[in-house]
C-alpha positions, -999 to 999 in steps of 0.1 A, spaced: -581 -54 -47 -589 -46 -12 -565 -17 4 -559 -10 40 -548 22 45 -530 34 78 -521 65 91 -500 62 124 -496 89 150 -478 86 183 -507 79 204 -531 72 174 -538 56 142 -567 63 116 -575 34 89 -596 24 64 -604 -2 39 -610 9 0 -621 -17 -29 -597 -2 -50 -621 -11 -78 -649 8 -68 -630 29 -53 -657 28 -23 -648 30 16 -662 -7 30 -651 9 64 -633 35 82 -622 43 113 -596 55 146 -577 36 171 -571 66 205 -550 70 237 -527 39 227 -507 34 256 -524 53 277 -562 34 282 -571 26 245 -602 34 226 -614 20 190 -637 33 169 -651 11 143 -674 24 110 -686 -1 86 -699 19 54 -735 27 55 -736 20 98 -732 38 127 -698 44 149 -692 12 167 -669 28 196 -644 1 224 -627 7 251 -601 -14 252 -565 -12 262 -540 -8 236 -504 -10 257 -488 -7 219 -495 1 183 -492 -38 174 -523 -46 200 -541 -15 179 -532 -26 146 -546 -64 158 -583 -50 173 -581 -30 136 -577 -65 117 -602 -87 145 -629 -56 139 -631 -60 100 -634 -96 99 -655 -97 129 -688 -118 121 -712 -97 132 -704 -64 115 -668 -70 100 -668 -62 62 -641 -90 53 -644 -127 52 -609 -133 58 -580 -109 62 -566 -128 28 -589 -101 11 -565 -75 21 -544 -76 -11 -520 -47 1 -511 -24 30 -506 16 21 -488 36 49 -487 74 53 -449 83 58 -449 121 69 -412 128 61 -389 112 32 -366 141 27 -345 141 -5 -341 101 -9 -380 96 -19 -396 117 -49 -423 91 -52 -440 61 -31 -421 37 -27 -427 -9 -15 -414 -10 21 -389 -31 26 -363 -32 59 -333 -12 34 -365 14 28 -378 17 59 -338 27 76 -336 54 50 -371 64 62 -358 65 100 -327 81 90 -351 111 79 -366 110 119 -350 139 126 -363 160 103 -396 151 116 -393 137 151 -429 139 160 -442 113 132 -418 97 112 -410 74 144 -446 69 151 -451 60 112 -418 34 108 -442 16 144 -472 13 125 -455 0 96 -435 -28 122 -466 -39 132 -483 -44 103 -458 -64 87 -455 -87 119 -493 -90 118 -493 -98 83 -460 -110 69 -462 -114 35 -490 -89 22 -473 -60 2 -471 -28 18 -464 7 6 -449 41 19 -467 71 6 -444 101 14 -460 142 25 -429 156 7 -427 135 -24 -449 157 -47 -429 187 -34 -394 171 -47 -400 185 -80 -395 222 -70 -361 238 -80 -336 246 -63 -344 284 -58 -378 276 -46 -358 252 -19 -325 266 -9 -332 288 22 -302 314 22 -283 303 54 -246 291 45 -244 263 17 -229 237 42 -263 237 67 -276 221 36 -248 199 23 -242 186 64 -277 183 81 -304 183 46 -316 222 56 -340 233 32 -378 236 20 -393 206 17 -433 209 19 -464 190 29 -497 182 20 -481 166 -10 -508 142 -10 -534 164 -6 -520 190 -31 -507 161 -58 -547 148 -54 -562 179 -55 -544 192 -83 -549 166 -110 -585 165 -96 -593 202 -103 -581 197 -137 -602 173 -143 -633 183 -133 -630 218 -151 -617 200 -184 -579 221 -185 -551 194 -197 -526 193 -161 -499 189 -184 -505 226 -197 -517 247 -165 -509 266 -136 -530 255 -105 -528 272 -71 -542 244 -44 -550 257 -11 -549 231 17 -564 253 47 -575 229 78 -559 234 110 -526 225 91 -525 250 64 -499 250 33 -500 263 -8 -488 251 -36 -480 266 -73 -482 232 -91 -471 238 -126 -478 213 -158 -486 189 -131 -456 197 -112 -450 213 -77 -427 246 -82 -436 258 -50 -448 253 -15 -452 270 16 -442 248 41 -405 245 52 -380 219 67 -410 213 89 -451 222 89 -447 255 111 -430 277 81 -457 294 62 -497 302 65 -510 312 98 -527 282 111 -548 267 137 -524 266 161 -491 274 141 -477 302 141 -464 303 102 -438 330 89 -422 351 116 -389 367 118 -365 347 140 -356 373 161 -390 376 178 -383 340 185 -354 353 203 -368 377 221 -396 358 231 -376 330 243 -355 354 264 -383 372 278 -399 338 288 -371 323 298 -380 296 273 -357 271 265 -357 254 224 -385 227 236 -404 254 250 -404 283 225 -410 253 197 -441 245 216 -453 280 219 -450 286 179 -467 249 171 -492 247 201 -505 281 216 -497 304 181 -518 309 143 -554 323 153 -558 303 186 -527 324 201 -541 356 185 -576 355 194 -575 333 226 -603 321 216 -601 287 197 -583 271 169 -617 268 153 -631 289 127 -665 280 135 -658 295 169 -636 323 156 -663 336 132 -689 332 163 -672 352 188 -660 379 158 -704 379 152 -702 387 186 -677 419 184 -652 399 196 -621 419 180 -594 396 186 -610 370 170 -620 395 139 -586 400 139 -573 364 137 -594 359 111 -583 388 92 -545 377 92 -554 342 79 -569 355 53 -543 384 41 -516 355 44 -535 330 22 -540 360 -3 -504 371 -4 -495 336 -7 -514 333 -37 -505 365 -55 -469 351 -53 -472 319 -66 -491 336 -94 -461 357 -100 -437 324 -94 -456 308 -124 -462 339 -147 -496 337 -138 -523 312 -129 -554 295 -145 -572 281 -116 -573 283 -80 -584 254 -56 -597 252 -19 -592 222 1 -592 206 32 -615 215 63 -616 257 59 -611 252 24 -641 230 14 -664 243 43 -662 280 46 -675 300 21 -665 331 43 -631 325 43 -631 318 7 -642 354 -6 -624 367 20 -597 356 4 -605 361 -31 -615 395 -26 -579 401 -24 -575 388 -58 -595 414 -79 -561 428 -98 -561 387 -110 -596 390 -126 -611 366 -100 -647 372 -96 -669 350 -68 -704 334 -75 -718 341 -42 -743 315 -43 -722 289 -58 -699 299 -27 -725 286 -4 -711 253 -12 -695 228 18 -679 195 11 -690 192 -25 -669 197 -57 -677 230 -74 -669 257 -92 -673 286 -76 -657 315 -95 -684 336 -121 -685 326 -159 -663 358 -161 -640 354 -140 -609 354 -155 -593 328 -136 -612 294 -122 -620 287 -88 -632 254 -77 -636 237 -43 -625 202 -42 -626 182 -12 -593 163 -7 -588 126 -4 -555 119 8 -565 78 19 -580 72 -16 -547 91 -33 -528 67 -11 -551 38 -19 -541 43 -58 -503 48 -49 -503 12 -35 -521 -6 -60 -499 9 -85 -469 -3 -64 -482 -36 -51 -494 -52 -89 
């Protein structure tokens, strides 16, 4: 079977087709600036970037150039759009009603918007992309693959923030978590590769990109995560600003004279390392200009680290210890100097870094010693191919 997989923004949508056989990428590619002037990029597997400008006034004119590109006769890697045996749809935010994928139908996709809410920024962009795929191709069976779903296993102390019982009961306030994708992937991955049965372990992912979150996955399970009700609870990140105390949010707001939109926008936009070196949101950039003695950007570095490691220690003491720890996503598969930055916090745990081995970007492998007492492994995350095997298993 042939999967399309979409993931909708507001202003954007990313896609690609996998022979969910193979389990091989035929093509790939991202649909810009809809509504605004419109720009598609096109990558058929083994070619170069075939980039359009071309209006896309909404996300059912973007959706069409995606469908027109891959059957397209000069470098289209479809015959006919009957290939496409099913649709898979990244669905940010399904709150307490969806603890796995689930088909889309119109009764899904209202308990989906009823969710928007909670995640204002994508879950309406999400339920657009998924209108206009159904209109463009009624009848081809499509599924909702949910950030939080993984994370609905966690128990209720993990999940209850201690604000009065009725903010939950009323308006769904609590921890719900992100990444599920990438951590449910990466997780049963890791296990994998270094031969432990997931059923019987205690994995640590860490998902650091410019979105950042942890997970303590236990016998296969999420137990813990540290994203909240939203992304911005946590890690420091690229441009989040992660755990702070909300009275700083006061004050700040006060001092500023920023109203909710505006101090929201400060915490997402201008905070994590960007805010505190003023540099970039980068690490490439950040570990330049800290080369360069730039201490602000030392500094920024410094407190992603320390976070990541004190996250860690505590989901090692959430699951009475740990047996392997995994690095994932952007920083986590490509730097090797935020990695033992990290990890040299994690001595008291036994974990010992192969430096060379540590040299690795992009590539599976373990990079913890023989001795190390507990594994470390980088394993690159594949959140459209985990989303690829959710539909198939749906759509049959």
């Amino acid at each position: 079977m042939k999967v399309l997989v979409i993931n909708c923004g507001s202003s954007s949508l990313k896609y690609q087709v996998i022979d969910s056989e193979s389990e091989k990428v035929l093509a790939k590619g991202l649909c810009e600036r809809i509504g605004i002037d419109g720009r598609l990029v096109y990558q058929p597997a083994g070619s170069d970037k075939i980039k359009t400008e071309v209006a896309m006034p909404t996300h059912k004119e973007a959706v069409k150039l995606v469908l027109d590109a891959l059957v397209n006769p000069e470098n289209g890697v479809l015959k006919s759009l009957d290939e496409i045996g099913a649709v898979g749809h990244r669905i940010v935010h399904g709150g307490e009603k969806f603890t796995e994928s689930a088909v889309i139908t119109d009764e899904m996709l209202k308990k989906v918007a009823e969710r928007n809410e909670l995640a204002p920024l994508h879950n309406p962009a999400n339920i657009i992309g998924i209108k206009a795929c159904r209109e463009l191709m009624p009848g081809v069976p499509m599924v909702g693959v949910f950030d939080t779903a993984f994370h609905q296993t966690m128990p209720a102390k993990a999940y209850m923030y201690a604000v009065p019982y009725e903010c939950y009961e009323k308006y769904g306030v609590r921890r719900y978590g992100f990444h599920g994708t990438s951590h449910s992937f990466v997780s049963k991955r890791a296990a994998e590769v270094a031969g432990i049965d997931l059923h019987n372990s205690k994995i640590i992912v860490a998902h650091l990109g410019n979105g950042a979150s942890i997970s303590a996955v236990l016998n296969g399970k999420s137990v813990d995560t540290s994203m909240g009700l939203s992304p911005l609870e946590g890690l420091v990140m690229g441009t989040r600003s992660g755990d702070i105390d909300p009275t700083a949010v006061e004050y700040i707001a006060r001092k500023e004279g920023l109203d909710f939109d505006g101090v929201m926008n400060l915490l997402n936009k201008k905070s994590g390392v960007l805010g505190v070196s003023g540099v970039s949101s980068d690490f490439r950039d950040l570990l330049a200009a800290a080369d360069e003695g730039n201490k602000r950007a030392k500094l920024a570095v410094d407190m992603f680290c320390y976070r990541v490691a004190k996250y860690i220690g505590a989901y090692t003491a959430a699951m009475n210890g740990v047996d392997l720890i995994a690095f994932t996503a952007g920083v986590g598969e490509n730097n090797g100097f935020v990695r033992s930055q990290i990890c040299d916090y994690l001595g008291f745990m036994g974990v010992q870094i192969d430096a060379k081995a540590n040299e690795v970007a992009g590539e599976e492998r373990k990079i913890s010693t023989d001795d190390s007492k507990v594994l470390v492994y980088v394993i690159p995350t594949n959140e459209e191919l985990a989303i690829a095997r959710e539909t198939v298993r749906l759509a049959k």
